[in-house]
C-alpha positions in Angstrom: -5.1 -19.6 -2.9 -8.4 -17.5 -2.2 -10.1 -20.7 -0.9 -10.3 -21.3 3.0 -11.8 -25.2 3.6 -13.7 -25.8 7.1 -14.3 -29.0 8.8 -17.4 -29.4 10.4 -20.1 -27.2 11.1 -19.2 -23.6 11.4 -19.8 -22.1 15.2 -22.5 -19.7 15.9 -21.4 -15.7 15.9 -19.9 -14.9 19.0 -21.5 -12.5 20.7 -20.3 -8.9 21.5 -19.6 -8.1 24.5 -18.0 -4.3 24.9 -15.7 -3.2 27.6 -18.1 -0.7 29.1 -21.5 -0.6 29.3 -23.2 1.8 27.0 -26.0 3.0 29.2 -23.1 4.1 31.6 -23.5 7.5 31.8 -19.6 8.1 33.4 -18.6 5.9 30.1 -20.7 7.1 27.5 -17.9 8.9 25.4 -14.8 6.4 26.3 -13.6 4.6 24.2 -15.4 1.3 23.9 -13.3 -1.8 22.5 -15.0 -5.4 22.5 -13.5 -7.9 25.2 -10.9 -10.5 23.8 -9.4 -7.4 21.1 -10.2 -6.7 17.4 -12.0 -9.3 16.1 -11.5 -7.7 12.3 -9.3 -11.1 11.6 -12.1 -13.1 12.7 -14.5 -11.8 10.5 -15.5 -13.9 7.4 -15.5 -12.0 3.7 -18.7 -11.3 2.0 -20.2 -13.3 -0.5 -18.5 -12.3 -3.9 -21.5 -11.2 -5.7 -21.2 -8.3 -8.9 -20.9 -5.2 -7.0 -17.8 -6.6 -4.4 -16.1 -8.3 -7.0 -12.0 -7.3 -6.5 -10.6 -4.7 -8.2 -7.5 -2.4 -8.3 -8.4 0.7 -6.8 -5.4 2.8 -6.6 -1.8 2.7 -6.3 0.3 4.9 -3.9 4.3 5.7 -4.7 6.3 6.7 -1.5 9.7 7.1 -1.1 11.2 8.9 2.4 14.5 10.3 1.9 17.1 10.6 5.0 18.9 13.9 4.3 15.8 15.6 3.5 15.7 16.2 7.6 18.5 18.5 7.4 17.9 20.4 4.0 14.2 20.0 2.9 15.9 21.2 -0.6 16.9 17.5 -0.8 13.5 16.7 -1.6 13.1 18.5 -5.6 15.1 15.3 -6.5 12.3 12.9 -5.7 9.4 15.1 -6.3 10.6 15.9 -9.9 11.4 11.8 -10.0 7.9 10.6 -9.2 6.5 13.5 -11.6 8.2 12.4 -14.2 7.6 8.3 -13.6 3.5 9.0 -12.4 2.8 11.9 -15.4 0.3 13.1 -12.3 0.1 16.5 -11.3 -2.5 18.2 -9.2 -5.7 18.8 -11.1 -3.6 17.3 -14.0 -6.1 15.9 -16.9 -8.7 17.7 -15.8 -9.3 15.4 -12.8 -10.0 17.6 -9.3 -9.7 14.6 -7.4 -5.4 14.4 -8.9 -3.4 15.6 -6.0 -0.1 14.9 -7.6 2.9 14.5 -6.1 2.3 15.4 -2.0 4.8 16.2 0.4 4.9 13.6 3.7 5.5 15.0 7.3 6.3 13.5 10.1 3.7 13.0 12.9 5.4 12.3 15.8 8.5 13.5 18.3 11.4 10.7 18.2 14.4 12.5 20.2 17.1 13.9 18.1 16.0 12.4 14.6 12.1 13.4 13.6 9.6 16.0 14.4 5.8 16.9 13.9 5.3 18.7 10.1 9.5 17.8 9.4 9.2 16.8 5.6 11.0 13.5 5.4 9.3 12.2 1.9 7.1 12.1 -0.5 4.2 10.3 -2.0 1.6 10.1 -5.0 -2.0 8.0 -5.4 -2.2 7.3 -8.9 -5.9 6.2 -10.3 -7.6 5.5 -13.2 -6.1 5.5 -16.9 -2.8 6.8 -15.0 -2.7 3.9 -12.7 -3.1 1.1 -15.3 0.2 3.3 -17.3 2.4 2.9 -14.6 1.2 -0.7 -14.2 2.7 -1.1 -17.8 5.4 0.0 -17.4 6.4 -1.4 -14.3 5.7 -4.6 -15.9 7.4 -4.2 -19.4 10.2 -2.0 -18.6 11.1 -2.3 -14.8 10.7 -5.7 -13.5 12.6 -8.0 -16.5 15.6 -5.4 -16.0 16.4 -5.9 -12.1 18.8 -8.3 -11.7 17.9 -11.4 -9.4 14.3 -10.4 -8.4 12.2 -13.2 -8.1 8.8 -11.7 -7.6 7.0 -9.8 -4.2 8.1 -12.4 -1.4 5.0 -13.9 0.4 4.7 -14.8 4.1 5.5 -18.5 5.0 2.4 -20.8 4.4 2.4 -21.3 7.6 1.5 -17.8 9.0 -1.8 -16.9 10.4 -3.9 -15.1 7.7 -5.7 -13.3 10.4 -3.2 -10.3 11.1 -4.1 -6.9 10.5 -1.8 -7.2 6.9 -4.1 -10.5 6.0 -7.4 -9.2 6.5 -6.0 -6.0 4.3 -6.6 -6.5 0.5 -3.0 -4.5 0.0 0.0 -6.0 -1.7 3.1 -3.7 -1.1 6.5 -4.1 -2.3 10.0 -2.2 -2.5 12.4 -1.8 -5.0 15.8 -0.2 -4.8 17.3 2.6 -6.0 19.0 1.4 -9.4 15.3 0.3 -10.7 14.5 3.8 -11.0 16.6 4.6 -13.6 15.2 1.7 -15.7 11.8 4.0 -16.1 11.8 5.1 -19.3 11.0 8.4 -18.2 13.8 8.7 -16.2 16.6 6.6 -18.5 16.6 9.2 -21.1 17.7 12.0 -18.9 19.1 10.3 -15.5 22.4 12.7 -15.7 19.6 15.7 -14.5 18.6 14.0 -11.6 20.8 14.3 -8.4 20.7 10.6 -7.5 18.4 7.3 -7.6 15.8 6.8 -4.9 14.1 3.6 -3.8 10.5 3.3 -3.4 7.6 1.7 -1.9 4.3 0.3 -4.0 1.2 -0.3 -2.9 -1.4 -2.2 -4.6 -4.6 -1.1 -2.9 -7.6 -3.1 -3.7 -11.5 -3.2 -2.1 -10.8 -6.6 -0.5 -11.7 -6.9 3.0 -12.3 -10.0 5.6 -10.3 -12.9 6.2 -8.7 -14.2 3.1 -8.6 -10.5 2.0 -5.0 -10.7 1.6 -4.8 -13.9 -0.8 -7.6 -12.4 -3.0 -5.3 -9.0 -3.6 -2.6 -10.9 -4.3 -4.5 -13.6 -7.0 -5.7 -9.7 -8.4 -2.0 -8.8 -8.3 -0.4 -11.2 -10.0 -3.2 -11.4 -13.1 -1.4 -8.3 -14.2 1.9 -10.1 -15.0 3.4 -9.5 -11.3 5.3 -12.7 -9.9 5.3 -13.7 -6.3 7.5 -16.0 -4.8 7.2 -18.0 -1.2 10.4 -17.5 1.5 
C-alpha cells in the first residue's frame, strides 16, 4: 500500500518558476505562488530513515452542535461529554502544553446561519499516554459494539493520491451519535447527559509527500483499526 512503482527513469526536478519576479520592487511583498499551482502533490516523500519514521502524533476530538447557535448553553452537554471520554483537562497531569476541552468559533459571515467568534462546537487534542487510552478504548469498547461498521471507508483505488488529503498523513473518520454512549465513561451514567453527540476523529501523523496518505493509514490500522474500500 505505501509502495509507489515507476517505469523508467524518473524526470529531472522541474524547475520553479514564481509568478512575479522577486527583484520586482512594485511585487516584493505580493504574494508569490509558483506557475502551474501547488506542486505539494508532486513532491516525492523523504527517505524513511530513523528520525522520519511514522508515528502517531496526536489525535483531535470535534464535534459541532447545531442548536448551540441559538443557546451557547447547549454546549455543557458536549464539553462535559468529551471531558469525561478524553480524562484531559487543561494543565491536567501536570502537562502545560494540555489544553483540554476548547471551545470552536466560527470564522466567517454565512447570511442568516454563522458568524465570526459564534460558538458552534467543541474540540480536544489528546497526546501522549492520554492519546494511546482513548485509542484503547475506541478499539476494545467502541468499534465491536456499532452495528454494521465495516472499518474507515477508503477512496476508490482509482483516485489520484496527489490531492491535498493524499499528501496529508491524516486519517479522519466519524461516528454517530449512539457510539457515544458505548464509552465506558459515558455508559455508566448516560441518564445525566442531555443527549448523544456524534464526533469527528483525526489521526494526525508526521507523514508528509506523496504517498503520505497510504503510510497514515498502514500506521492506522496496526492499532487494530479496519479500513474498508467503496
Amino acid at each position: 500500500m505505501t509502495y509507489n512503482h515507476e517505469s523508467g527513469i524518473p524526470p529531472s526536478p522541474r524547475q520553479i518558476r514564481l509568478t512575479y519576479d522577486p527583484n520586482d520592487p512594485y511585487t516584493k511583498n505580493r504574494h508569490n505562488p509558483p506557475v502551474g499551482g501547488s506542486q505539494a502533490g508532486k513532491k516525492p516523500a523523504p527517505p524513511t530513515t530513523s528520525e522520519n519514521v511514522v508515528r502517531l502524533e496526536k489525535i483531535v476530538i470535534n464535534s459541532m452542535i447545531k442548536e448551540a447557535l441559538t443557546n451557547r448553553s447547549n454546549l455543557l452537554g458536549l464539553i462535559a461529554a468529551f471531558r469525561a471520554i478524553s480524562g484531559d483537562t487543561e494543565g491536567g497531569g501536570g502537562r502545560p502544553s494540555s489544553d483540554g476541552v476548547q471551545i470552536v468559533k466560527g470564522k466567517k459571515n454565512v447570511g442568516g446561519w454563522m458568524r465570526p467568534g459564534l460558538p458552534v462546537g467543541a474540540k480536544v487534542e489528546l497526546k501522549g499516554p492520554k492519546m494511546y487510552d482513548f485509542l484503547s478504548t475506541l478499539v476494545e469498547f467502541v468499534l465491536p459494539r456499532i452495528r454494521e461498521f465495516p472499518g474507515i471507508v477508503m477512496p476508490p483505488a482509482s483516485s489520484t493520491m496527489k490531492s491535498p488529503s493524499g499528501v496529508a498523513g491524516v486519517v479522519s473518520f466519524g461516528l454517530p451519535p449512539e457510539a457515544m454512549g458505548y464509552f465506558p465513561q459515558i455508559e455508566v451514567n448516560l441518564d445525566s447527559y442531555p443527549k448523544s453527540y456524534g464526533m469527528h476523529i483525526h489521526f494526525v501523523t508526521n507523514a508528509v509527500g506523496l504517498g503520505a496518505q497510504n503510510r497514515a493509514r498502514a500506521l492506522v490500522s496496526g492499532f487494530q483499526i479496519p479500513f474498508t474500500r467503496k
